[in-house]
LOROBA-854227 format. One line per field, with one value per residue (C-alpha): residue number from 1; z, y negated, x. Coordinates in steps of 0.02 Angstrom, whole numbers, plus 50000, padded with zeros to 5 digits. Example, Ala and Ser with C-alpha at 12.3 -4.5 7.8 and 13.67 -1.06 7.14 Angstrom:
<marzas>
resi: (1, 2) .
up: (50390, 50357) .
north: (50225, 50053) .
east: (50615, 50684) .
</marzas>
This chain:
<marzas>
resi: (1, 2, 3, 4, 5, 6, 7, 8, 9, 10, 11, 12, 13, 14, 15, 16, 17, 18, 19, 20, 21, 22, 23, 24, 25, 26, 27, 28, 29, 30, 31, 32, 33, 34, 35, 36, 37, 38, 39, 40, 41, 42, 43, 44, 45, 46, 47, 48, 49, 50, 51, 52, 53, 54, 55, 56, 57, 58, 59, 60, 61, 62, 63, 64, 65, 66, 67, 68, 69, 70, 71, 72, 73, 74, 75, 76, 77, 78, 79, 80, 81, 82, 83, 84, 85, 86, 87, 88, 89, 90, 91, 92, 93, 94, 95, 96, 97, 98, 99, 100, 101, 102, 103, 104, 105, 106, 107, 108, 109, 110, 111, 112, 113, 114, 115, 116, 117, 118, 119, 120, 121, 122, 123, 124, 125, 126, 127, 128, 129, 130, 131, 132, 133, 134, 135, 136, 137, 138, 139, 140, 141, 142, 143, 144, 145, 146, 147, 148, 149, 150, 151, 152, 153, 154, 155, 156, 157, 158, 159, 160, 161, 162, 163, 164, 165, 166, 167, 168, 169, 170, 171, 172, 173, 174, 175, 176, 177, 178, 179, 180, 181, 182, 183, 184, 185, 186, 187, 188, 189, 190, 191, 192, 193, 194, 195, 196, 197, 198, 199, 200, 201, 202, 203, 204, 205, 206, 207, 208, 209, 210, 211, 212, 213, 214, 215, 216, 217, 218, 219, 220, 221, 222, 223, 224, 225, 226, 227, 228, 229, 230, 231, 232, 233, 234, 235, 236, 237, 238, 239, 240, 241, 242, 243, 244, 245, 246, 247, 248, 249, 250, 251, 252, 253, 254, 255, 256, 257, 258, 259, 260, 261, 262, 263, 264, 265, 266, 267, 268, 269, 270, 271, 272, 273, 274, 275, 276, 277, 278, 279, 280, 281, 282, 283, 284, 285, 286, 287, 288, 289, 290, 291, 292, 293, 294, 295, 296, 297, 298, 299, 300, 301, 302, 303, 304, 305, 306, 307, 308, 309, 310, 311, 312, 313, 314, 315, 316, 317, 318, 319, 320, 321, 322, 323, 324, 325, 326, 327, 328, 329) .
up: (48569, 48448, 48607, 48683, 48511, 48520, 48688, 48647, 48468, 48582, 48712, 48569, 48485, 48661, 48702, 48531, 48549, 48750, 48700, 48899, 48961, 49098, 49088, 49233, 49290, 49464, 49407, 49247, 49171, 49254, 49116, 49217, 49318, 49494, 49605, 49743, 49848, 50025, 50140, 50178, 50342, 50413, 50346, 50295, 50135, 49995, 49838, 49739, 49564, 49466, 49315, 49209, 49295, 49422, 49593, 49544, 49737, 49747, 49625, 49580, 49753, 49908, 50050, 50217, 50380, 50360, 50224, 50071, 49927, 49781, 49607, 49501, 49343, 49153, 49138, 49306, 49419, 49592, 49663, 49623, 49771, 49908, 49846, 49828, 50020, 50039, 49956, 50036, 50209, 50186, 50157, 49957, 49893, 49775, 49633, 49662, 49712, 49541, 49452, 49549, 49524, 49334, 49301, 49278, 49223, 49058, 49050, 49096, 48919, 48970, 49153, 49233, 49406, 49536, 49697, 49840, 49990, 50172, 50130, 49981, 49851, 49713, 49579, 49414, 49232, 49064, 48963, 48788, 48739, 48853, 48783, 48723, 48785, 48936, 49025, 49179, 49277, 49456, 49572, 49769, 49854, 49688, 49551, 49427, 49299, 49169, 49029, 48893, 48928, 48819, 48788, 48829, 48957, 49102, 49184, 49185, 49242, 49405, 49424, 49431, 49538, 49665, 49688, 49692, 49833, 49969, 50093, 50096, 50182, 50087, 50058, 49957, 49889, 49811, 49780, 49702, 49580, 49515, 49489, 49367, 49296, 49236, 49180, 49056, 48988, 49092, 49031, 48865, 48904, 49025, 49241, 49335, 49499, 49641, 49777, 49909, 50046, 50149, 50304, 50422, 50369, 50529, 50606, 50780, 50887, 50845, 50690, 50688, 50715, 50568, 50435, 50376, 50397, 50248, 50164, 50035, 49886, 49737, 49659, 49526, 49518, 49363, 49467, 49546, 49619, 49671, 49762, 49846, 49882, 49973, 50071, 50107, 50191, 50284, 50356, 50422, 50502, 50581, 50632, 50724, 50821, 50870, 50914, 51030, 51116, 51173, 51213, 51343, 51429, 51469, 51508, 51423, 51363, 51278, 51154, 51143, 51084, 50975, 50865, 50879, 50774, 50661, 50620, 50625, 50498, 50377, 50367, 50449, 50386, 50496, 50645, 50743, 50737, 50824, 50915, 51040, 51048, 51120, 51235, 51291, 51318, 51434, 51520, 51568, 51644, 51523, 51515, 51446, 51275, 51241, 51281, 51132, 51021, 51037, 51026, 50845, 50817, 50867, 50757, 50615, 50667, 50825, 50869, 50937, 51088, 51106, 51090, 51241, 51345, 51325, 51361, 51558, 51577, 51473, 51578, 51408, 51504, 51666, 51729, 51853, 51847, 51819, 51711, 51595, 51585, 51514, 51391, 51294, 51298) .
north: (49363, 49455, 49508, 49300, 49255, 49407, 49347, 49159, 49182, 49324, 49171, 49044, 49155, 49184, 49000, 48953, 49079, 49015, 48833, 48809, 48821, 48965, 49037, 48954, 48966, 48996, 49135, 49238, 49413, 49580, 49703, 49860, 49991, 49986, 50060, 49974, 50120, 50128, 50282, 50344, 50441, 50310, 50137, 50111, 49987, 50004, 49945, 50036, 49946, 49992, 49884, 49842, 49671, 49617, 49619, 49651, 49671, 49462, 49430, 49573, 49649, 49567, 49658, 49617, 49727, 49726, 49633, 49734, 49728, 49645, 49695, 49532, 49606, 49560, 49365, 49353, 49231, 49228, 49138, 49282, 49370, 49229, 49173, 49371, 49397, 49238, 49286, 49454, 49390, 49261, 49416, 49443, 49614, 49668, 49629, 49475, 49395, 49459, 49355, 49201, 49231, 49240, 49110, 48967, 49038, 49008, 49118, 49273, 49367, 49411, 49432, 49590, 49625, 49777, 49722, 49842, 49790, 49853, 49926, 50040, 49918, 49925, 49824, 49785, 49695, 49699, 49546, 49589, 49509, 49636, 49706, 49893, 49997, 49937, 49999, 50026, 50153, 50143, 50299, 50325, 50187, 50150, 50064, 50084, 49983, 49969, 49862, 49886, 50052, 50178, 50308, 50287, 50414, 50317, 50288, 50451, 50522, 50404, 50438, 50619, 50620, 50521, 50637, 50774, 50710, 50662, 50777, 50660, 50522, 50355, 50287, 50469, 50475, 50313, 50349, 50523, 50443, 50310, 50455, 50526, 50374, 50367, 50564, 50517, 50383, 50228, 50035, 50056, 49939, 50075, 50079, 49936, 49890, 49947, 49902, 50001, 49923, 49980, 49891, 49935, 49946, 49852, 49669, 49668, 49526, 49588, 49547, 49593, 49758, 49767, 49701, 49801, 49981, 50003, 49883, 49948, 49852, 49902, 49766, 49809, 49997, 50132, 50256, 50139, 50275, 50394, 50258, 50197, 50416, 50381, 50225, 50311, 50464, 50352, 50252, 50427, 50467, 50325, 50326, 50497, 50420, 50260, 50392, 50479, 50319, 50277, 50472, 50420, 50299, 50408, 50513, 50662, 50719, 50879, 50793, 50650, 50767, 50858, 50677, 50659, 50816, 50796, 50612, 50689, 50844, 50723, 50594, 50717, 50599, 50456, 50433, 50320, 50440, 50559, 50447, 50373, 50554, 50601, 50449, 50506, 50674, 50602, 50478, 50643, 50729, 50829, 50751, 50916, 50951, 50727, 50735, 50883, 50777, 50619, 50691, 50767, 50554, 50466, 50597, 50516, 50334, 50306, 50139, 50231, 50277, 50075, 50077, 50192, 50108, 49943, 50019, 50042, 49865, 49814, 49968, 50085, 50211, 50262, 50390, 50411, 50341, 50507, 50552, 50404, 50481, 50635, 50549, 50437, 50573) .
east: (50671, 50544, 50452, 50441, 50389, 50228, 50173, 50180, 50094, 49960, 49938, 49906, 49754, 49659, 49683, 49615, 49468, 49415, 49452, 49529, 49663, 49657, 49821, 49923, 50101, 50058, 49922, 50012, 49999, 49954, 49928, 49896, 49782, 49728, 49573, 49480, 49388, 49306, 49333, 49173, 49231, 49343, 49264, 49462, 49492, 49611, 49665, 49794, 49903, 50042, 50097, 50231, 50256, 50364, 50286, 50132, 50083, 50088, 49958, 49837, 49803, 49701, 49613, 49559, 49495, 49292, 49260, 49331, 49477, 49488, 49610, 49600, 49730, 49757, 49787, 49784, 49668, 49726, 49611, 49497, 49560, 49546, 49376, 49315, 49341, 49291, 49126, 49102, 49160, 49001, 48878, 48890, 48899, 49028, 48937, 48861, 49037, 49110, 48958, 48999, 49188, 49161, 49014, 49120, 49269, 49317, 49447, 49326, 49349, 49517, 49493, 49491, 49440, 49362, 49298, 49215, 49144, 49137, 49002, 49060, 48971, 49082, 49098, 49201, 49247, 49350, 49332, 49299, 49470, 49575, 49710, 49666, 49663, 49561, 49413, 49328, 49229, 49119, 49101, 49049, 49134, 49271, 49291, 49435, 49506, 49641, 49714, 49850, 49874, 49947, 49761, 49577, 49589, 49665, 49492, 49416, 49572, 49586, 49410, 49408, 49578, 49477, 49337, 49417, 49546, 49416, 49510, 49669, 49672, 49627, 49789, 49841, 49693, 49727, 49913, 49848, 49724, 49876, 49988, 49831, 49818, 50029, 49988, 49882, 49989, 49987, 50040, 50106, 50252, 50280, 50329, 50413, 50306, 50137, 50072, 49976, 49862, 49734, 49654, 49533, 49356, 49291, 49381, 49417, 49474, 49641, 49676, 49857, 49802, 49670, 49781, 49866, 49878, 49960, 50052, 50173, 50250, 50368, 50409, 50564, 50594, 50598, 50478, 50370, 50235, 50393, 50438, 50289, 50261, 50417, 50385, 50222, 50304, 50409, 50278, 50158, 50330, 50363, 50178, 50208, 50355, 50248, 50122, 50235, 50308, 50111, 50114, 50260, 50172, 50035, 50166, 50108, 50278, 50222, 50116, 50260, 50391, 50255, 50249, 50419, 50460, 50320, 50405, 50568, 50518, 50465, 50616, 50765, 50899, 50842, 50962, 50849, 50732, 50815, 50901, 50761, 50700, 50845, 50821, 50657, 50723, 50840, 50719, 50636, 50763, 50818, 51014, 51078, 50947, 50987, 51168, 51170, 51047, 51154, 51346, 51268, 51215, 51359, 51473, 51375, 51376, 51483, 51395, 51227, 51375, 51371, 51206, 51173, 51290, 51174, 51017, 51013, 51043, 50860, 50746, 50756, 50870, 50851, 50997, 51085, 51284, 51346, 51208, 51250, 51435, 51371, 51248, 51398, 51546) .
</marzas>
């Protein structure tokens, strides 16, 4: 209760001090950090949050393939994230679609926002009425900020993680400089959700395909960046085995089965994993090496057996008769 009264008593001073009336239901509160950064090597997008907010992934972060991302945080104004791309999509830089974002927004002393470009433009704000500690900083194709966090040294620290990380690939780089950013302190209220996206820094005429290459969101969790490390891992190992499956039909089975470890190395519990490699394996000829894999599988869950059984019928598995037999003993 003491907490509801706070925040309603907070709300009433800024709305006394702007004179309008900017905080909306359908926008709210995003007290938190985040980093919008550019990959210099690949052209790849990101942005990067974490906050002690539910689902923070639904309001602060927007991003889209070849035009650039956009963190709109604090009291939150969504529509600073469609009308950002919007901007940039129409030729803007960064910074000159954050001054047309805040010119008429009189709500802007509590906004918060970073915006880069496909271009590596970055750009960013802290209203003046933020809650401390907040900040900013600008670097090589970044921009970080942060709001009601626990020290002054959230910034700097995200900052100097994402320098020094330019060997990883942009989505860990990102991840890396949010875990430097809880190090040093974080929200004060402390951990509950993040987001991770990342899109391609250049549209196609596929746009399925550009959006999004990653596309992770914590919404409710005590470890919010342990989780999205997790979901992360998950996804480059699933990426392995979708590499190996175009590695099939180019038939170049050596480099197939090479993704298919690497995927299976990094999640080993996975079933289905090992399950359509032992598929594969048997597609090729190899009944002996997938009957092995699959009799280990079906002692774990018995219904990949059913599974098997189903497959010659749709074209996935194509034995002989007798072949089959030895595949579902």
């Amino acid at each position: 209760m003491r907490n509801s009264i706070f925040l309603f008593v907070f709300l009433g001073l800024i709305f006394s001090r702007t004179h309008a009336q900017f905080f909306k239901k359908d926008n709210g509160l995003a007290h938190t950090f985040s980093i919008v950064a550019r990959d210099e090597k690949t052209g790849e997008i990101a942005v990067g949050v974490q906050s002690h907010w539910f689902s923070v992934g639904t309001s602060v972060s927007w991003a889209e393939a070849g035009v650039g991302a956009v963190a709109t945080q604090s009291f939150t104004n969504k529509s600073f994230g469609v009308r950002g791309l919007a901007l940039l999509k129409s030729g803007k830089t960064a910074h000159e679609a954050l001054d047309i974002l805040l010119s008429d927004d009189a709500g802007r002393e509590v906004r918060q926002v970073g915006i880069v470009d496909a271009k590596g433009n970055v750009a960013n704000f802290t209203g003046k009425n933020c809650v401390d500690f907040a900040g900013d900083l600008k670097g090589k194709n970044y921009a970080v900020q942060s709001n009601m966090m626990l020290t002054d040294a959230v910034p700097a620290a995200m900052a100097k993680s994402f320098e020094a990380n330019a060997q990883l690939p942009l989505a860990e780089r990102v991840l890396e400089a949010l875990k430097a950013a809880q190090k040093v302190g974080g929200d004060i209220r402390g951990k509950q959700s993040a987001v991770l996206l990342v899109v391609k820094g250049e549209a196609t005429d596929k746009p399925w395909d550009d959006n999004h290459l990653v596309d992770l969101r914590v919404d409710d969790h005590p470890e919010p960046l342990a989780e999205l490390q997790r979901l992360l891992t998950v996804q480059r190992a699933y990426d392995h085995m979708n590499n190996g499956d175009l590695a099939v039909e180019k038939n170049d089975m050596p480099l197939a089965m090479k993704e298919y470890g690497a995927a299976m190395k990094m999640f080993p519990g996975n079933l289905e994993m090992q399950y359509w490699t032992a598929i594969t394996l048997a597609n090729n000829g190899d009944i002996q090496k997938a009957a092995l894999m699959l009799k280990a599988i079906y002692a774990k869950e018995p219904n990949w057996r059913k599974m098997t059984q189903r497959l010659p019928k749709a074209g996935l598995l194509t034995v002989k008769e007798n072949e089959l037999k030895i595949l579902v003993q």
